[in-house]
Backbone bond lengths (Angstrom), bond angles and torsions (degrees), N, CA, C in turn:
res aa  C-N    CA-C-N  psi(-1)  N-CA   C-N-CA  omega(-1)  CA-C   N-CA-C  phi
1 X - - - 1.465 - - 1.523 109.52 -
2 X 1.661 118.60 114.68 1.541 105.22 174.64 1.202 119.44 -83.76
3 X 1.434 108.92 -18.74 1.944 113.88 -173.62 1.012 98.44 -95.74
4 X 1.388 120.68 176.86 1.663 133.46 137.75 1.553 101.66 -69.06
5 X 1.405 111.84 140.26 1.364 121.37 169.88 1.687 105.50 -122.55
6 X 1.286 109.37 176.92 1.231 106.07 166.16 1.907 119.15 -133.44
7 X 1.154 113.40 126.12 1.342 139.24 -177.54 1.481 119.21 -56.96
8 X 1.275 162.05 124.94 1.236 145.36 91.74 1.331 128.53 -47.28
9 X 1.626 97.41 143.56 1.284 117.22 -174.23 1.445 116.67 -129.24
10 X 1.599 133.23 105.66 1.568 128.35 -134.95 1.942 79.09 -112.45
11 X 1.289 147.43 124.16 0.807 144.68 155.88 1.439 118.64 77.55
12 X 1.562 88.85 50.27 1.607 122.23 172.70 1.466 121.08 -67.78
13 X 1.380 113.82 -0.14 1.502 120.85 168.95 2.000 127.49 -98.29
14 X 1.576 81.25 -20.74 1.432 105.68 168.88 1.515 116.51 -52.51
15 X 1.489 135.76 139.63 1.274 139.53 -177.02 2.064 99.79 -49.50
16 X 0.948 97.19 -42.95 1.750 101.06 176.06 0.988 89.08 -100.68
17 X 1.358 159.18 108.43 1.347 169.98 114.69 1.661 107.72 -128.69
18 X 1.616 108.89 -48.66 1.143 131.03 -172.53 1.626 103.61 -71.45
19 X 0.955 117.39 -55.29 1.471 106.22 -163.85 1.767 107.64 -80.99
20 X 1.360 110.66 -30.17 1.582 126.71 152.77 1.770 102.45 -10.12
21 X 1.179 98.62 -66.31 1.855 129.17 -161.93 1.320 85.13 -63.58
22 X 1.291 119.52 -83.47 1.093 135.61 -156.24 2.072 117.40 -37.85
23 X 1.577 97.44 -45.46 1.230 101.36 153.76 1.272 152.23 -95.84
24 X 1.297 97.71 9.15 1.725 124.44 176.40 1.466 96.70 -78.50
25 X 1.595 110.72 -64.48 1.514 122.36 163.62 1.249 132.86 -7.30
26 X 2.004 105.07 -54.39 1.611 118.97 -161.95 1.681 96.12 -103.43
27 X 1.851 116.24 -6.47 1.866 92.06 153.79 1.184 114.98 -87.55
28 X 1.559 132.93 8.03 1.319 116.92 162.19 1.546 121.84 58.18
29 X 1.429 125.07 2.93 1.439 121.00 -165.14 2.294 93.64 -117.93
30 X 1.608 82.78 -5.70 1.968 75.61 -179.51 1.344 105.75 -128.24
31 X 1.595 102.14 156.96 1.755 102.75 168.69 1.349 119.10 -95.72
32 X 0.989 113.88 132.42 1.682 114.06 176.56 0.995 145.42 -118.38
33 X 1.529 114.49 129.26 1.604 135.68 -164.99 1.468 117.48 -61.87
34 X 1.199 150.62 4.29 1.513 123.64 -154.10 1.720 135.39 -51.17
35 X 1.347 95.44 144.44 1.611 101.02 -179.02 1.009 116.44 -133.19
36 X 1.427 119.05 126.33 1.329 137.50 -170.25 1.953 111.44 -138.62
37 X 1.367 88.97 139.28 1.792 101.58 168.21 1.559 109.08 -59.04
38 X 1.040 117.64 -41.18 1.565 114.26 -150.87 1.913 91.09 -108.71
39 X 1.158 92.88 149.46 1.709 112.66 -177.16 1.574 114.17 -73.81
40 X 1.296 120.02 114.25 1.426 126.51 -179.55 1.423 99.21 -99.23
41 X 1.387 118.50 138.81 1.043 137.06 -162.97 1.822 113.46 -91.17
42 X 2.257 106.19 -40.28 1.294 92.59 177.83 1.735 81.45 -132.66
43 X 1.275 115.58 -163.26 1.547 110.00 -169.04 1.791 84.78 -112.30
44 X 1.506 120.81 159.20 1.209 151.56 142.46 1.801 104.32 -51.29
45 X 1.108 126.38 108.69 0.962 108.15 162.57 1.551 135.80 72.23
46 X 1.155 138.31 -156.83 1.498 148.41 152.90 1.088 107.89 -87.94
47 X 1.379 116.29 32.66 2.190 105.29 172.75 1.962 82.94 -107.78
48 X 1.237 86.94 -169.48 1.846 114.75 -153.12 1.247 84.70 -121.58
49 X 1.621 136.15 143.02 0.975 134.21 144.36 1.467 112.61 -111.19
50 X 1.622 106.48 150.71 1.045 108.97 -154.72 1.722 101.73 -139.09
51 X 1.336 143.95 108.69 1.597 144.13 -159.35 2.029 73.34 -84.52
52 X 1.879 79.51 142.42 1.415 85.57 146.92 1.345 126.18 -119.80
53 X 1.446 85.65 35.01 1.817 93.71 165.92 1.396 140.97 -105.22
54 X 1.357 120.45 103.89 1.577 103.35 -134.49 1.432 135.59 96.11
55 X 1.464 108.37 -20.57 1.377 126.45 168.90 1.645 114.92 -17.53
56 X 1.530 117.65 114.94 1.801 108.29 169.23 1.630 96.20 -94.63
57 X 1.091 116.15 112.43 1.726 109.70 167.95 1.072 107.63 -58.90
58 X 1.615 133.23 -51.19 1.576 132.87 -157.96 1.939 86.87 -64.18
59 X 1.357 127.83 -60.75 1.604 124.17 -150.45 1.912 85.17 -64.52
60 X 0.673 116.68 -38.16 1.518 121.75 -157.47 1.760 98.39 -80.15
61 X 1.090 134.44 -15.82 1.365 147.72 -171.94 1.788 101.14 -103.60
62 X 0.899 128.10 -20.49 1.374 130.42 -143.68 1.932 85.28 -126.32
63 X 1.276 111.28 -24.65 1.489 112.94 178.73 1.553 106.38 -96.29
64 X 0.707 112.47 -63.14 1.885 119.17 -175.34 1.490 108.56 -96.76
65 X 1.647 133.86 -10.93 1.261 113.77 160.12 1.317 106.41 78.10
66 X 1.098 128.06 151.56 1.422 156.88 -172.34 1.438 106.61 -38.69
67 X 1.260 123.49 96.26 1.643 140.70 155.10 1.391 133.77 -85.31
68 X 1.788 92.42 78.98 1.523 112.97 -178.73 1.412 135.71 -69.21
69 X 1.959 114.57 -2.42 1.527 104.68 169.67 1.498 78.50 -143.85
70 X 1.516 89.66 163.69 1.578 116.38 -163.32 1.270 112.80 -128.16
71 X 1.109 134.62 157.52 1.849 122.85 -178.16 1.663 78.02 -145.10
72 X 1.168 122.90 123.75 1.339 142.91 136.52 1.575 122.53 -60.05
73 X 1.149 129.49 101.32 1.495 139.00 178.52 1.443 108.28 -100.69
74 X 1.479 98.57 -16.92 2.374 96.99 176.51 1.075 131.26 -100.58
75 X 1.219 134.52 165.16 1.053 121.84 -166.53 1.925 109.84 -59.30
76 X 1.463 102.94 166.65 1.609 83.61 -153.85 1.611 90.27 -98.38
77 X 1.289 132.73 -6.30 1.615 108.54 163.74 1.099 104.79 -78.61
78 X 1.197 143.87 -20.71 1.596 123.66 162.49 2.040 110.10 -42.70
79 X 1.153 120.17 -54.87 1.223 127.04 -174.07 1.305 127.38 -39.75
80 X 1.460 131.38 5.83 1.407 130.85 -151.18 1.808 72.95 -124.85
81 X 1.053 128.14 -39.37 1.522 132.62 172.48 1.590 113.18 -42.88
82 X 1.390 114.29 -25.60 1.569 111.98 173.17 1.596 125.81 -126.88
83 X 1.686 106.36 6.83 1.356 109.49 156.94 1.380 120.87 -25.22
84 X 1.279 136.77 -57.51 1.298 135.10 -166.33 1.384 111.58 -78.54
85 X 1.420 118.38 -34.79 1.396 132.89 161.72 1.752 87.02 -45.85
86 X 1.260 122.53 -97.27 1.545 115.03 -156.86 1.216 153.29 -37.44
87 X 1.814 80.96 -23.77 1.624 103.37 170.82 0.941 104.36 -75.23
88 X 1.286 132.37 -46.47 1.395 136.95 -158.92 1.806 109.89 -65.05
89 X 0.882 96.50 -35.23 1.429 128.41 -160.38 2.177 99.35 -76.57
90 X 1.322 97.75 -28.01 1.552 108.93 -172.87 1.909 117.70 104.54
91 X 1.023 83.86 13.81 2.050 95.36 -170.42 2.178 86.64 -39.89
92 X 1.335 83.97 133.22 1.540 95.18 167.65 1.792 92.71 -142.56
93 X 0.881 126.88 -26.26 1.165 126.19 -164.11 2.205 120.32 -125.75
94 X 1.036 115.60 84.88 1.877 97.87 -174.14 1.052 96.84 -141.42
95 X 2.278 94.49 135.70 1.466 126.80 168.88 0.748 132.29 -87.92
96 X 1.498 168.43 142.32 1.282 160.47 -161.50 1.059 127.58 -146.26
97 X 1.673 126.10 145.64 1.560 113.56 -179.82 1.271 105.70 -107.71
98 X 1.452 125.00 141.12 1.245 123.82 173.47 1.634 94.42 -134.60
99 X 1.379 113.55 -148.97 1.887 112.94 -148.90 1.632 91.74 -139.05
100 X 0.870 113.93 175.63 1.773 114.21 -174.28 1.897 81.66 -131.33
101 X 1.605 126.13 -12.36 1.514 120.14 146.29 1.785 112.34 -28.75
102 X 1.244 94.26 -42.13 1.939 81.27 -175.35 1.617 101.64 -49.11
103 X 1.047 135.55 -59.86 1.235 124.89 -168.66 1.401 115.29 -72.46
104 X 1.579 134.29 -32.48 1.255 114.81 -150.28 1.468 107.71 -115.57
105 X 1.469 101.45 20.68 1.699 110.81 -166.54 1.610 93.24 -122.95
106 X 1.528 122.52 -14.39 1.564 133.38 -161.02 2.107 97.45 -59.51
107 X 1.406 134.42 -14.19 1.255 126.50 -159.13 1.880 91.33 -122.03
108 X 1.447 113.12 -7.74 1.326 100.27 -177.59 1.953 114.10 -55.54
109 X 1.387 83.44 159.73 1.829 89.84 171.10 1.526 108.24 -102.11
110 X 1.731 125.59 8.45 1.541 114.64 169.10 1.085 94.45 -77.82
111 X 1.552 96.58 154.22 1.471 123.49 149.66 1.326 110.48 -80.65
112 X 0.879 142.67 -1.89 1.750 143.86 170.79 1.282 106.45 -96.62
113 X 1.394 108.90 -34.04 1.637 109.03 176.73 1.477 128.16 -57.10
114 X 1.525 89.42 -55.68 1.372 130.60 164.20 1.523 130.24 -44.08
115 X 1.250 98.16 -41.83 1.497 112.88 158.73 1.681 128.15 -71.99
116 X 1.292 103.88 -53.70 1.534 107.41 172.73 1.762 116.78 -58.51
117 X 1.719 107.86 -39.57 1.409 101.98 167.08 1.277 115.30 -66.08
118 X 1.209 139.77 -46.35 1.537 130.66 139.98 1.245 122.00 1.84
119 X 1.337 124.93 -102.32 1.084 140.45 135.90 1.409 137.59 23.41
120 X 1.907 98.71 -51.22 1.611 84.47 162.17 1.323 110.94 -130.38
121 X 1.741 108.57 32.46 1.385 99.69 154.84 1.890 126.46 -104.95
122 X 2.000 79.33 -1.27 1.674 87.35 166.82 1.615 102.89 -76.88
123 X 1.815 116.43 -43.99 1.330 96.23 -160.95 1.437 109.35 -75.11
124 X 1.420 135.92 -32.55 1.913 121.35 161.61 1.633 123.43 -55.17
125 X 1.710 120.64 -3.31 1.274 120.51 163.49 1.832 99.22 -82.91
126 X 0.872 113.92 -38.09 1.671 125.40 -165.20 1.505 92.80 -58.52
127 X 1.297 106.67 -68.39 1.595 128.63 -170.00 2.032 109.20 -33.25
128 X 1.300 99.69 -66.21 0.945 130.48 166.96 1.579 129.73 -33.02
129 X 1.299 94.83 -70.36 1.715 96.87 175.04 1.300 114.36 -54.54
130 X 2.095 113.95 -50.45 1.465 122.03 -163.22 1.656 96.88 -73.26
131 X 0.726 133.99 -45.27 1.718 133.87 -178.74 1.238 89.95 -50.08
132 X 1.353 121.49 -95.23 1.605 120.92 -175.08 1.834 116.33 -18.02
133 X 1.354 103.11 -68.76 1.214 93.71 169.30 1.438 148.73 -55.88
134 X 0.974 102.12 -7.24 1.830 133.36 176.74 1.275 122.57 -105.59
135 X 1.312 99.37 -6.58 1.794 111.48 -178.66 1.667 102.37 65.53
136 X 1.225 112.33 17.22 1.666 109.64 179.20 1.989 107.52 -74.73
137 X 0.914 111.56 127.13 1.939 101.58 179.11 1.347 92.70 -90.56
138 X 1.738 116.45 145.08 1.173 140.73 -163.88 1.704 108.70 -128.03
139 X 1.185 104.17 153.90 1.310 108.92 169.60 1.886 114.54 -151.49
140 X 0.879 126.35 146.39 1.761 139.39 -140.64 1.573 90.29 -139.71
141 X 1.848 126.41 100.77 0.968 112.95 169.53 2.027 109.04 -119.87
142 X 1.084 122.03 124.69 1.639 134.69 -168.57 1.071 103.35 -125.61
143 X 1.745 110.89 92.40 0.805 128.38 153.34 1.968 122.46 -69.85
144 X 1.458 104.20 169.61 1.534 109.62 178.28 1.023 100.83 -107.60
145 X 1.492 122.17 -154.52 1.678 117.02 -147.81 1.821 121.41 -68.66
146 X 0.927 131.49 96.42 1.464 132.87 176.78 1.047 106.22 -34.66
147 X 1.497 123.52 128.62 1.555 138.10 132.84 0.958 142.36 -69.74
148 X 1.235 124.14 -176.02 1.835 125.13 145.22 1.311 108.49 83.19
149 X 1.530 107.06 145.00 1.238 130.70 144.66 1.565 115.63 83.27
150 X 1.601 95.98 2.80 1.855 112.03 179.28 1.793 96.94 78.13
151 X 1.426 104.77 26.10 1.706 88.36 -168.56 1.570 91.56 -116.81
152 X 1.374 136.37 11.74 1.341 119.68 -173.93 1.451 105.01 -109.63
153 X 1.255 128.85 158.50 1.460 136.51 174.17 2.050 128.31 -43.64
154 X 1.619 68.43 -67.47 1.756 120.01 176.12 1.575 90.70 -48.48
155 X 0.949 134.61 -113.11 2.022 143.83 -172.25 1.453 92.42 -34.25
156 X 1.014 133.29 -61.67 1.612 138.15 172.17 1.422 104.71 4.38
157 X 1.515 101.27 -97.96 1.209 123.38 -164.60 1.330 125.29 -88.61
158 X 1.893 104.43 15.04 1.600 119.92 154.03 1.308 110.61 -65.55
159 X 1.734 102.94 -53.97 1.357 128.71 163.62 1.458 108.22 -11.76
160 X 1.751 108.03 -85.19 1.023 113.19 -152.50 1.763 128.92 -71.08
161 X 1.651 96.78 -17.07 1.308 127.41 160.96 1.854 107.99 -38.48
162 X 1.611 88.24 -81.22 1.447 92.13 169.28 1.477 128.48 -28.16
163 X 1.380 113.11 -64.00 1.110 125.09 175.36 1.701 115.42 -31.42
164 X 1.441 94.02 -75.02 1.253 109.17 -174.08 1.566 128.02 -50.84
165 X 1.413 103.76 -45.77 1.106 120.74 -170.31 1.983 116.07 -91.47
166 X 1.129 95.38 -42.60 1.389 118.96 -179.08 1.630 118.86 93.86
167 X 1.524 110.14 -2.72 1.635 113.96 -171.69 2.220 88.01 -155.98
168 X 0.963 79.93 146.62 1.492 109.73 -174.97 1.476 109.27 -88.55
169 X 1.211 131.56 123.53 1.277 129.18 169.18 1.561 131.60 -96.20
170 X 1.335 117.71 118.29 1.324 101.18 -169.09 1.537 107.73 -130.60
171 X 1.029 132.33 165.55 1.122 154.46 -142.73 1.603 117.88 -120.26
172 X 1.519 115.94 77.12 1.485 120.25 -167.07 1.512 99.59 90.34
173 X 1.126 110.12 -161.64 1.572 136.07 165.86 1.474 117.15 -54.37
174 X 1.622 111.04 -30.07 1.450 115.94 -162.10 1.593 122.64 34.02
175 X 0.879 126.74 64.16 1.338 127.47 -165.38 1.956 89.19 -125.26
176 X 0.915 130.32 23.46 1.285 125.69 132.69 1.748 126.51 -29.75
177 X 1.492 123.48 113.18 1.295 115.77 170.27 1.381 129.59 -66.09
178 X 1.432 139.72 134.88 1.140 143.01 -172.23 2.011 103.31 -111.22
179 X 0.818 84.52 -170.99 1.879 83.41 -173.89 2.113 89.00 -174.71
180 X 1.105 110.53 49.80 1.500 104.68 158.36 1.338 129.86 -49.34
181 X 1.592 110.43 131.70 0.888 125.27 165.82 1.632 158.56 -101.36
182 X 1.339 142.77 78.62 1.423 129.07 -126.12 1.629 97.93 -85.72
183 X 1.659 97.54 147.51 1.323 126.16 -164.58 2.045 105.21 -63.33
184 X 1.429 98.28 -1.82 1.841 87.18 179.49 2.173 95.79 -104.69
185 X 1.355 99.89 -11.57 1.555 96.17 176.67 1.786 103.49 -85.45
186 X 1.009 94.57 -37.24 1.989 79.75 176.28 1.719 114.11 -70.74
187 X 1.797 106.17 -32.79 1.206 79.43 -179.75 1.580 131.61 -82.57
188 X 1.923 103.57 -2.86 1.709 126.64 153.70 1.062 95.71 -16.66
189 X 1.403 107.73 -91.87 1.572 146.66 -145.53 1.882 100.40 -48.07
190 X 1.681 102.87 -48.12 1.701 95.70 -171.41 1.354 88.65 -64.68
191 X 1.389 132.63 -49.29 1.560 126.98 -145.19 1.569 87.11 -74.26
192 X 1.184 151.32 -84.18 1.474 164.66 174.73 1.608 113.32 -7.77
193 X 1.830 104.31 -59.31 1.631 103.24 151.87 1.484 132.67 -47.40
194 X 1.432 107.27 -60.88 1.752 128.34 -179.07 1.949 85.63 -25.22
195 X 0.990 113.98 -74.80 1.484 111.47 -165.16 1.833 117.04 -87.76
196 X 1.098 106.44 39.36 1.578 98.56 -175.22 1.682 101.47 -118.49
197 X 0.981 116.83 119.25 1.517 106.99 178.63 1.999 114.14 -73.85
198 X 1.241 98.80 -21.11 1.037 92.76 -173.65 1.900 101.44 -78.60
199 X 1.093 134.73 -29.63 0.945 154.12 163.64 1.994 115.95 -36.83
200 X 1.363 102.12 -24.02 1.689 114.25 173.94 1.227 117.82 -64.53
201 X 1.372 116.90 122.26 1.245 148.59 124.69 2.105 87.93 102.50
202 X 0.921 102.52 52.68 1.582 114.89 -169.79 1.739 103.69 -123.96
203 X 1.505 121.39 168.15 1.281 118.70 165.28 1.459 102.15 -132.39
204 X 0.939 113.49 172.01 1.361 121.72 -176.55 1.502 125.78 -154.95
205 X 1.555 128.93 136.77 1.707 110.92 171.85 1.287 90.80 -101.77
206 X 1.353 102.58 142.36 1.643 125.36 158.61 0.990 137.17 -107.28
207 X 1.725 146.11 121.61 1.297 122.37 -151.02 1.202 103.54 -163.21
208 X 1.911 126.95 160.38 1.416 91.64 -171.52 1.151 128.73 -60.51
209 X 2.133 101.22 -138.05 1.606 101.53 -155.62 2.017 78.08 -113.34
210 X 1.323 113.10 14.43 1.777 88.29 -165.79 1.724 94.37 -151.14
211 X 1.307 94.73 144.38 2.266 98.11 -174.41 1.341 95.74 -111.06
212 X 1.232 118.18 130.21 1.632 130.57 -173.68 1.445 102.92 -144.13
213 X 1.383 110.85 154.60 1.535 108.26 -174.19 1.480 93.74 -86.39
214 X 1.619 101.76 165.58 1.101 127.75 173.07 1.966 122.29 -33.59
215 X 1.943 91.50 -66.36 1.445 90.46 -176.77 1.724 101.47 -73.15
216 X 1.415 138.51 8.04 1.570 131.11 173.51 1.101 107.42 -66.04
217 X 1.408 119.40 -35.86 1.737 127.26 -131.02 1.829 73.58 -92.90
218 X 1.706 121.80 -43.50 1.012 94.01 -171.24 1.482 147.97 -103.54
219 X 1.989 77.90 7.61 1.728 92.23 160.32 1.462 114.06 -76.09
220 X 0.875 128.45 -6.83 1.781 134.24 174.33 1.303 99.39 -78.67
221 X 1.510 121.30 -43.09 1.562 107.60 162.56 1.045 130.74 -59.08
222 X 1.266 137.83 -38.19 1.323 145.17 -165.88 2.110 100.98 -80.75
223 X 1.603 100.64 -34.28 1.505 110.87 176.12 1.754 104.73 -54.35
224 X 1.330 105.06 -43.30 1.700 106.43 -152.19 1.885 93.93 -81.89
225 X 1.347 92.08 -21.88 1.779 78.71 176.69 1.222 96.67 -118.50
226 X 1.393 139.92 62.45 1.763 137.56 95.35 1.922 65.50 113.08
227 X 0.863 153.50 51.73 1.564 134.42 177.44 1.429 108.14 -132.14
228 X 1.231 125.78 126.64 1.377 136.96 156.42 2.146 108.06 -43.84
229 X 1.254 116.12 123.08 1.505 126.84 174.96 1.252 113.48 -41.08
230 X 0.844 141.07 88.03 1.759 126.67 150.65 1.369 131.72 -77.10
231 X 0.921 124.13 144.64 1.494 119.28 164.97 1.637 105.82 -133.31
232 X 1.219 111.30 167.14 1.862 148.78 139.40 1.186 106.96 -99.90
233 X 1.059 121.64 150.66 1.354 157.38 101.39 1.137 122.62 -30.40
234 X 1.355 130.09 108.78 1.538 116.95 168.10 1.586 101.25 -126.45
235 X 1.936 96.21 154.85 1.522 82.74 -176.71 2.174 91.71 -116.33
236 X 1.278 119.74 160.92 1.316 133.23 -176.65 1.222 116.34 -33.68
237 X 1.626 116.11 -42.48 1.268 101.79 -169.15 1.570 105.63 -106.58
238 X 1.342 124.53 11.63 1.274 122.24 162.54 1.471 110.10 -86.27
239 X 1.693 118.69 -23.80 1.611 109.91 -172.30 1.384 99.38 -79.15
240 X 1.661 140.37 -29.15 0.887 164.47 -169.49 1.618 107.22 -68.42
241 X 1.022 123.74 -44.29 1.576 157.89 -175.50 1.649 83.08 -75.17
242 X 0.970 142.75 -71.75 1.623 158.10 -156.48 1.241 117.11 -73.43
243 X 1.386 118.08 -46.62 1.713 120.03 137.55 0.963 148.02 -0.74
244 X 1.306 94.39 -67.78 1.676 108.71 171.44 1.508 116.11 -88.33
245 X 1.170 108.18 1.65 1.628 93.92 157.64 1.792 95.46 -102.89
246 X 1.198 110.08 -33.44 1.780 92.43 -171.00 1.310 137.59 -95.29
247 X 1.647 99.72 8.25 1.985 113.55 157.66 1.678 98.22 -75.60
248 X 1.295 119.33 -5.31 1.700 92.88 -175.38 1.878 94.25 -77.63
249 X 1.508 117.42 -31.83 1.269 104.00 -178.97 1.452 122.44 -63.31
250 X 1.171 139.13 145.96 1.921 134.32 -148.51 1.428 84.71 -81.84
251 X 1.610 119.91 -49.86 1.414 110.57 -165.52 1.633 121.08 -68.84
252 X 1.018 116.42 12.32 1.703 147.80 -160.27 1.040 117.99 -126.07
253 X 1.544 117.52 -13.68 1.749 119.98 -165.90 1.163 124.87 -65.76
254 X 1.727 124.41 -35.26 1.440 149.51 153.24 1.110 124.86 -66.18
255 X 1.100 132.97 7.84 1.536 148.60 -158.31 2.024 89.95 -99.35
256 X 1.734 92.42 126.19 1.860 96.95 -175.38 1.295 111.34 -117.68
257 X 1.238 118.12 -144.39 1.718 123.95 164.60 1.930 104.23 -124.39
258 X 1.455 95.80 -2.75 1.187 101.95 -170.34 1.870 98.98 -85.77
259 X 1.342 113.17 -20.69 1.476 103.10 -177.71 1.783 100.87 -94.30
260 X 1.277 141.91 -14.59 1.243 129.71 141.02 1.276 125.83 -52.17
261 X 1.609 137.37 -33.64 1.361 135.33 171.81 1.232 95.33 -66.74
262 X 1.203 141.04 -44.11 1.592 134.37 -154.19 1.496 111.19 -60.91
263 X 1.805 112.35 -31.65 1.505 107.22 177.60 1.409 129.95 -45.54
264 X 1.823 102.34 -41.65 1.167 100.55 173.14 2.048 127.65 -99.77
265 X 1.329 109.06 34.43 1.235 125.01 168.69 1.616 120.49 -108.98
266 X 1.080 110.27 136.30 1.744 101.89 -174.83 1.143 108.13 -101.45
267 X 1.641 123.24 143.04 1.400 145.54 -112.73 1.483 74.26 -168.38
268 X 1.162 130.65 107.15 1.689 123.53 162.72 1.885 82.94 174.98
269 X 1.758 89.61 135.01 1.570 103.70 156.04 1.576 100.09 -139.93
270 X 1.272 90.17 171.63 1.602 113.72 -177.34 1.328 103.58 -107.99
271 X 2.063 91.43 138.39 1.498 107.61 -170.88 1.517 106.59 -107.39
272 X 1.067 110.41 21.26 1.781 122.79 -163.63 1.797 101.82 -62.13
273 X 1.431 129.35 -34.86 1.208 137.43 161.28 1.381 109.84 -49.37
274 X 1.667 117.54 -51.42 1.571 102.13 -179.50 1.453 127.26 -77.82
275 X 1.528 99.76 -6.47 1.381 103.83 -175.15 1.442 98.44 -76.09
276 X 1.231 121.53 -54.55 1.493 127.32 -158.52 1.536 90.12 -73.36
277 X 1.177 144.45 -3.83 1.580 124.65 177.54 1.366 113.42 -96.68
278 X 1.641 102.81 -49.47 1.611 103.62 -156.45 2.074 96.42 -117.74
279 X 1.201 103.63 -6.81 2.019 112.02 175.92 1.665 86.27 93.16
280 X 1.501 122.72 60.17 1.568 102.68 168.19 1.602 114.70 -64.87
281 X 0.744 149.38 173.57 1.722 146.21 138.20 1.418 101.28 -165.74
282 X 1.268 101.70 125.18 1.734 133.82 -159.87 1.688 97.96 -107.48
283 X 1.018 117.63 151.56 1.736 124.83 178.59 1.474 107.32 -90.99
284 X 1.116 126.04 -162.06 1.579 120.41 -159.96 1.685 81.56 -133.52
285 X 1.575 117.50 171.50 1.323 127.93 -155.27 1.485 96.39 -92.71
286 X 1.400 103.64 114.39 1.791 110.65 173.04 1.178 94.10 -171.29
287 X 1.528 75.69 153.84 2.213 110.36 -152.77 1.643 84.82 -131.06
288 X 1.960 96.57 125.49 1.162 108.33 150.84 1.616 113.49 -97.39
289 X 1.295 118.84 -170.34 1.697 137.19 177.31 1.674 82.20 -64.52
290 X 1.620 148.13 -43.18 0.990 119.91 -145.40 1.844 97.80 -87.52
291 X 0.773 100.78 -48.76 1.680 120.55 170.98 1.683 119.48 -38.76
292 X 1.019 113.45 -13.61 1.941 144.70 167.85 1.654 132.38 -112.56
293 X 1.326 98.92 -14.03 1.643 102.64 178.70 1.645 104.21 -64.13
C-alpha cells in the first residue's frame, strides 16, 4: 500500500468483525470505518464508529471521504441491505464472509438448516451480480467451523454440554473429520484478501491448518478446560426420542438428527487456492482457557 487508504468494516461487532479491526489497526498504514447495528459506547482503537441506524451517507461522505474497500464481517444476506450505501460511499473493492455450510448442510432435513444454506447462496448470488455490475471486484471467503475466543456458536455449546452434563454424547464412533478454524485466521484472510489483487473477484474456502476427527476436536475441549474425556454413546432413535422433549427449550428449537449424523461425515476443504493467492496460513487446532470460558 503506498497511500493511506481508508477501510470499511460492515459488522464490526461480530466475533470476526472485531478482530478484522483489530488487525487493520496494527498495519497502521489505513483509516478505519466500522459499522455496526448495535450502539458502541467507546471506540476500539483509532477506527470511527459509525451506527447504521439513521446513517446520513452524504454527512458521513463529506467527513471521511471516499471508502474504497470494504470487509464484510455479517452475515452476507444481510449485505445486499447496504449496496447503495457502498456505492455511494466509493466501494471499488468488497470482502465477504460466507460459510463452507453452503455445501455440507445442502442434504439436511431442517427447515432452519435449509434456510440459512439458502441464505447464503442467495447472498454470494446477490454479491456477485451487483459488484460485477458496478465494476466493483469481489471476493467470497467460506470458511469452516469458527473458533476462538469463547465467541463462536459451534465450541460454545460443546462447552456448555460439558459443563452441564460432565460427558459428551456422541453418536457412533464420530470420527467424522473437522478442519477448525480460529476466528483471528479468518479475520487474516479478509484483511490479507482486502489488498491482494490477485485475490479479485474469486471465492474461496478457508479452513484450518490441521484435520482431526470429530470426537478429537472434542477431547481437546474437555483438555483445555482441565477435564478428564467422557463420552456416551448414543444410538438414533434414543437422540430422536430426546428431541422432543428438548425443541420445547427455545435454545433447542433447531436442534435435528441431521447434526448427530454429521459427526461421523467429513466436513474438511482445502485452502491451498488461498494460500497460493493472497499467503493464507492458518494455525493448527488449539484451545486455550480463553477459547473455553
Amino acid at each position: 500500500m503506498e497511500q493511506r487508504m481508508t477501510v470499511g468494516v460492515l459488522g464490526a461487532t461480530s466475533p470476526v468483525g472485531a478482530q478484522v479491526l483489530k488487525q487493520l489497526i496494527e498495519i497502521g498504514m489505513v483509516d478505519v470505518v466500522a459499522f455496526s447495528r448495535k450502539h458502541v459506547e467507546r471506540s476500539m482503537g483509532p477506527s470511527r464508529w459509525v451506527s447504521l441506524s439513521g446513517l446520513d451517507v452524504d454527512a458521513l461522505r463529506s467527513q471521511v471521504g471516499e471508502i474504497k474497500v470494504w470487509i464484510a464481517a455479517s452475515p452476507i444476506w444481510i449485505l445486499p441491505e447496504h449496496f447503495a450505501m457502498l456505492a455511494q460511499l466509493g466501494a471499488q473493492r468488497v470482502v465477504c464472509v460466507s460459510s463452507t455450510s453452503r455445501f455440507t448442510k445442502t442434504t439436511s432435513s431442517s427447515p432452519y438448516e435449509e434456510r440459512i444454506v439458502q441464505q447464503l447462496a442467495d447472498g454470494e448470488r446477490a454479491l456477485v451480480g451487483w459488484a460485477s455490475g458496478q465494476g466493483i471486484s469481489w471476493t467470497i471467503l467460506r470458511p469452516t467451523l469458527i473458533y476462538g475466543r469463547s465467541t463462536d456458536r459451534n465450541l460454545s455449546e460443546i462447552v456448555k454440554i460439558i459443563r452441564k452434563l460432565r460427558f459428551f454424547p456422541l453418536f457412533g464412533k464420530a470420527q467424522g473429520l473437522r478442519q477448525p478454524i480460529y476466528v483471528d485466521d479468518v479475520a487474516g484472510a479478509c484483511v490479507q484478501a482486502a489488498f491482494s489483487s490477485n485475490a479479485a473477484n474469486k471465492s474461496y474456502n478457508i479452513s484450518g491448518a490441521e484435520q482431526l476427527s470429530y470426537r478429537e476436536m472434542v477431547t481437546r475441549v474437555f483438555t483445555a478446560m482441565g477435564k478428564k474425556p467422557r463420552f456416551l454413546t448414543i444410538s438414533l432413535p434414543l437422540f430422536n426420542f430426546a428431541l422432543l422433549f428438548l425443541r420445547k427449550i427455545p435454545r433447542y428449537k433447531n436442534w435435528n438428527a441431521d447434526m448427530v449424523l454429521r459427526m461421523n461425515r467429513d466436513m474438511v476443504f482445502d485452502h491451498g487456492e488461498a494460500k497460493r493467492d493472497f499467503g493464507f496460513n492458518p494455525q493448527r487446532f488449539s484451545l486455550s482457557e480463553r477459547d473455553v470460558q
